[in-house]
PADREN-753657 format. One line per 4 residues: number of its first residue (from 1); their letters; for each residue x, y, z of N, C-alpha, C. Coordinates in pm, whole numbers, always signed. Example, Ala and Ser with C-alpha at 12.3 -4.5 7.8 and 13.67 -1.06 7.14 Angstrom:
1> AS> +1319 -569 +780 +1230 -450 +780 +1320 -330 +780 | +1285 -225 +708 +1367 -106 +714 +1290 +3 +787
//
This chain:
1> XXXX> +800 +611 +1167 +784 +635 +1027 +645 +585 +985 | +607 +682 +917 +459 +576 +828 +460 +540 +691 | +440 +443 +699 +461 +344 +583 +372 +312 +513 | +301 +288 +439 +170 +255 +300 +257 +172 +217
5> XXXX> +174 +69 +226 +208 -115 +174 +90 -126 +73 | +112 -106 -92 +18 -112 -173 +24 -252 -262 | -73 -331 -252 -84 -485 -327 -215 -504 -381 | -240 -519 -515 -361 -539 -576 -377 -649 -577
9> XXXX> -292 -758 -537 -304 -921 -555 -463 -951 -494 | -527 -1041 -522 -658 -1100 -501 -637 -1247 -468 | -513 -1277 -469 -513 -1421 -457 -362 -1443 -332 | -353 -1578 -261 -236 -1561 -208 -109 -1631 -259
13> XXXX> +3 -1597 -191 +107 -1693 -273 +179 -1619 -156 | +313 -1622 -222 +461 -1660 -161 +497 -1463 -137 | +422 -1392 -240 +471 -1241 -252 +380 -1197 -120 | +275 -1216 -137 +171 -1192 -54 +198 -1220 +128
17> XXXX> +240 -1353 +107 +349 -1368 +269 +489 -1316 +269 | +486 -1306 +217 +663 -1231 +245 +569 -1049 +284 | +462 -1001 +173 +412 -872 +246 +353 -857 +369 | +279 -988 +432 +260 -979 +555 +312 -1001 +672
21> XXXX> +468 -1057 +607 +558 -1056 +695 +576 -939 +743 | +635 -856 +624 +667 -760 +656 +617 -598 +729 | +507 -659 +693 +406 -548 +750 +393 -581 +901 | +416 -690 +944 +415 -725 +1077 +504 -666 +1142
25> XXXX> +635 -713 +1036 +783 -686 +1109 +759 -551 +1154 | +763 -451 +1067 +776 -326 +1035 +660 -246 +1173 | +574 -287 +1208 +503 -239 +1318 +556 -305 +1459 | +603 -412 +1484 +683 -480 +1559 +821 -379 +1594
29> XXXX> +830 -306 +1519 +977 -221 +1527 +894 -46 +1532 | +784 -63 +1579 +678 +64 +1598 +673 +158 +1484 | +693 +130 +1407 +640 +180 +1250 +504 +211 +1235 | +415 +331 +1195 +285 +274 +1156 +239 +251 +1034
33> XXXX> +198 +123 +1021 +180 +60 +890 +51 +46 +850 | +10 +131 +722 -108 +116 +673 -100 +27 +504 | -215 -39 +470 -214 -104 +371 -314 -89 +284 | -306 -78 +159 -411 -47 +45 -430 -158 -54
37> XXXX> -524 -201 -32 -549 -316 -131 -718 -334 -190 | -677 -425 -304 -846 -419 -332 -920 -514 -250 | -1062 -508 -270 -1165 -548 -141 -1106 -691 -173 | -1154 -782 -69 -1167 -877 -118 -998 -936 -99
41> XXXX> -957 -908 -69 -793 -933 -97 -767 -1011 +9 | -722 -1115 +49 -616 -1189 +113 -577 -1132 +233 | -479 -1050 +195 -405 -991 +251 -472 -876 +381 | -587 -838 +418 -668 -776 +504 -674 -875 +618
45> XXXX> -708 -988 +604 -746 -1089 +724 -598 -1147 +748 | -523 -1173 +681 -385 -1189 +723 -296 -1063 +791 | -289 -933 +765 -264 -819 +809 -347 -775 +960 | -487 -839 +1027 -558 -762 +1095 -466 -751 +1240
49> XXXX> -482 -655 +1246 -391 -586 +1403 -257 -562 +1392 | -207 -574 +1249 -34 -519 +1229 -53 -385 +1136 | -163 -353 +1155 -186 -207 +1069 -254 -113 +1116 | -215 +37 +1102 -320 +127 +1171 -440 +127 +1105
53> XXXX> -465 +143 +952 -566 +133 +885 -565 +41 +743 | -617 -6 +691 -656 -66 +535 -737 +4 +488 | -719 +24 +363 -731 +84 +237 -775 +30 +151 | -924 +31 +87 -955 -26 -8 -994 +42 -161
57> XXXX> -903 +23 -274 -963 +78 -411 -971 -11 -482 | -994 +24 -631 -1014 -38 -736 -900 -102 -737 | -774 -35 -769 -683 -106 -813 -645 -173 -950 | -769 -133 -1068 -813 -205 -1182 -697 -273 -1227
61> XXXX> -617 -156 -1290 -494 -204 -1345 -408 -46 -1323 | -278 -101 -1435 -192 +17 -1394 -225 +172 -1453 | -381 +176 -1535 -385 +330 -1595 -523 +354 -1467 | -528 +312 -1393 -665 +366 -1309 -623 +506 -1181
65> XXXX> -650 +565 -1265 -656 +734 -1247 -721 +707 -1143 | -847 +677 -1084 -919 +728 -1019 -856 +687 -863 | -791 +538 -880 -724 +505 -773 -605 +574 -738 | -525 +634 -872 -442 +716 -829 -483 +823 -720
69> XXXX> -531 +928 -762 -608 +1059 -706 -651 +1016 -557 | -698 +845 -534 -774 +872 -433 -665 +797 -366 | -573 +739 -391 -406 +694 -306 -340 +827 -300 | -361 +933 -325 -261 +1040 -349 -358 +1132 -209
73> XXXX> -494 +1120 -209 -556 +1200 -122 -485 +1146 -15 | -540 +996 +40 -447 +929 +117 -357 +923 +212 | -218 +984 +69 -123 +984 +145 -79 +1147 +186 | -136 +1215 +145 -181 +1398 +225 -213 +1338 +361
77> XXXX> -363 +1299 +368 -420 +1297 +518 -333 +1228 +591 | -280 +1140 +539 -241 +1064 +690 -67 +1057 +691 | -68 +1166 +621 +109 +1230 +634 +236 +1057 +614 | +157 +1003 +493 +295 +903 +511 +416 +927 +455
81> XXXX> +504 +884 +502 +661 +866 +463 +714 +761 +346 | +664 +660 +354 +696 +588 +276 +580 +521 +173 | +588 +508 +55 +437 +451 -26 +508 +310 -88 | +529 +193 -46 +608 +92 -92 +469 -14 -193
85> XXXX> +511 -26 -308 +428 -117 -401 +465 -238 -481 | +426 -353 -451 +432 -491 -454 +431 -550 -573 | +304 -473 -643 +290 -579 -783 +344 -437 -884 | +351 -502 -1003 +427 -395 -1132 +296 -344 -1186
89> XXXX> +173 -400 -1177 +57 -342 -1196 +8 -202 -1148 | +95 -203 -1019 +42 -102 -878 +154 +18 -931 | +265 -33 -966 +363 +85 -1014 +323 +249 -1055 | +260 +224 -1185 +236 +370 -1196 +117 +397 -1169
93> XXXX> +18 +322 -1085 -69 +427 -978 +17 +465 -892 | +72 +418 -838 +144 +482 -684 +273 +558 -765 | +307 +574 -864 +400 +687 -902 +329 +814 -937 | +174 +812 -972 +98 +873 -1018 +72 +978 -855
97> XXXX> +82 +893 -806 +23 +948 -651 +107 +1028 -566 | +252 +938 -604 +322 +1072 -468 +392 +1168 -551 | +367 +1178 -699 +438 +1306 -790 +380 +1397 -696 | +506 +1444 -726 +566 +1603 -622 +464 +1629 -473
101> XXXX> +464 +1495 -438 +411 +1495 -285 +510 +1493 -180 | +589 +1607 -135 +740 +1555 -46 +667 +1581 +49 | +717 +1499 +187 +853 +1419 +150 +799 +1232 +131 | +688 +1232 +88 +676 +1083 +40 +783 +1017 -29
105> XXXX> +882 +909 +1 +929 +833 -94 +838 +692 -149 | +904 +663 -254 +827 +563 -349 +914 +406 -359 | +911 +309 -307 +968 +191 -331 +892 +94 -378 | +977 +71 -495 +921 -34 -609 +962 -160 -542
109> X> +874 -308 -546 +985 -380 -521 +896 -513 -634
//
């Protein structure tokens, strides 16, 4: 399955390890796991070698169109299955992104 792990966090904490848990887990069980986050993020140097690729956008906040469009190109090219998003900020970009993209599903968490 391919999976896209979206987190705008810039800082680390407790959400942030529980996502790199899981991004570990989840390739550990041969998943391929890609991750989108903004530059600068934490979460890239904690993730390196449990992901096929990282993803870097704006991420501004939750009306940034432009990150939508370019998470939505994204998830066309590299045919993912799943678009799972972390913070409530990231919500409606990544709802913005897989509208009527099947068979992408969308998990909020």
């Amino acid at each position: 399955m391919r999976i896209m792990q979206v987190s705008s966090a810039t800082s680390w904490g407790g959400g942030e390890q529980h996502l790199a848990d899981l991004i570990k887990g989840l390739a550990r069980r041969g998943h391929q796991v890609e991750l989108t986050v903004r530059r600068s993020s934490p979460l890239v140097e904690a993730c390196a070698g449990s992901t096929t690729d990282i993803h870097e956008l704006r991420l501004r906040n939750s009306v940034d169109l432009s990150s939508a469009r370019r998470l939505r190109a994204i998830l066309r090219e590299r045919k993912i299955d799943i678009l799972h998003a972390h913070l409530a900020r990231d919500y409606a970009i990544c709802a913005l992104a897989v509208r009527n993209i099947e068979p992408v599903r969308l998990v909020l968490t």
